[in-house]
N, C-alpha and C positions, 0 to 999 in steps of 0.2 A: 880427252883429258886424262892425265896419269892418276895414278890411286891405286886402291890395296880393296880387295872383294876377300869377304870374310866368311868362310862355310862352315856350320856348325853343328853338331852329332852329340846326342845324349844317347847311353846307355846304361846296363845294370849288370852287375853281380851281387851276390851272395857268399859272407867270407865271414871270419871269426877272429880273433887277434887280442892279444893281451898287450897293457901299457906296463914294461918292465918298470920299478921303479916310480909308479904314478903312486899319491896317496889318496885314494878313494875306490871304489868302485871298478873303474877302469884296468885295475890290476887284476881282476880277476876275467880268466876268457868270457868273452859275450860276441856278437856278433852284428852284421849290419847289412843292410839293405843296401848296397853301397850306390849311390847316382853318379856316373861319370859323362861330363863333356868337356869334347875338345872342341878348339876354335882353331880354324888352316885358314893361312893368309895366303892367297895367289896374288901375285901383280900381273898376270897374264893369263889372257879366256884360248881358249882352243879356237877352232872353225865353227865349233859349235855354240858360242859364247860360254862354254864351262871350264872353270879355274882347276877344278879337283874334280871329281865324282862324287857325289855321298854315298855311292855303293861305296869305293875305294876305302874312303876313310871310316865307315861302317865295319868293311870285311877287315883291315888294320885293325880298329879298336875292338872288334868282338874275339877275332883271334888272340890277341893279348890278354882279354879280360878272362879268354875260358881259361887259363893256365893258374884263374886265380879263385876264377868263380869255383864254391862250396869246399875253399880251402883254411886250412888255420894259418894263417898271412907268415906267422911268427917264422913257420917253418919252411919260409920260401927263402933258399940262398940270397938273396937280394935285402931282406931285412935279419940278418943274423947279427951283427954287429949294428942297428938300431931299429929302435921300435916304427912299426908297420900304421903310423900314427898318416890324418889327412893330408898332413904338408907331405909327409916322405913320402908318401902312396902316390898324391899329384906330381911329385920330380920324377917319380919311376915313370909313370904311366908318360907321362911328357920325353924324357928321354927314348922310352922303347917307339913309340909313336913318331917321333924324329928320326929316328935311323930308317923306320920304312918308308915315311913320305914325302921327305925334305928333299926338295930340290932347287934349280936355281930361282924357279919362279912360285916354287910352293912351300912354306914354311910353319909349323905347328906354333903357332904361337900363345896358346895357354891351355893348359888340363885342369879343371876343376872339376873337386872330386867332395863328395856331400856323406857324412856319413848317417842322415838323416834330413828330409825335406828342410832348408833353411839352415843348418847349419855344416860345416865344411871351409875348405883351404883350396888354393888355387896356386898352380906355379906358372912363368912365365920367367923369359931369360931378360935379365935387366941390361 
């Protein structure tokens, strides 16, 4: 029977980030335990019945996260021209994560990024 197998990875970093232009609190630098998971859809298992790896998509998303983990977000080229806020955080990490493991039968289909237990944003391509 055809269908879509869904693999999915939580991780962590540590990062700091001010909200330009927020009025509250948020404006001023603080910082956040950041929780990320991503979700890889395969339509197709190996020999092995495996879609992805969760080494794979583990060794993908921790290489990505150390370039940010115990960083001040603000000063990462990528948010210079908008704030390093949960929604942007989740399209970055979603696009960087897509160029390493997308292929014809495996596809990143959502990064959801917490910047505290219960709360956070999620991207996904509509």
């Amino acid at each position: 029977m055809p269908g879509i197998y869904e693999v999915y990875i939580k991780d962590y970093f540590a990062a700091a980030h001010v909200l330009k232009g927020y009025d509250g609190d948020c404006a001023n630098m603080h910082g956040h335990n950041w929780i990320v998971e991503a979700y890889i859809q395969c339509t197709k298992l190996d020999h092995l019945g495996i879609g992805i790896d969760f080494k794979d998509v583990k060794n993908a998303v921790t290489d990505i996260l150390s370039k940010l983990d115990h960083s001040f977000l603000n000063e990462n080229p990528a948010f210079e021209n908008i704030n390093p806020t949960s929604e942007t955080l989740s399209r970055f990490l979603f696009d960087k994560l897509s160029q390493r493991l997308n292929t014809e039968h495996i596809k990143v289909k959502k990064v959801m990024v917490l910047e505290s237990p219960g709360c956070g944003s999620s991207f996904q391509e509509a």
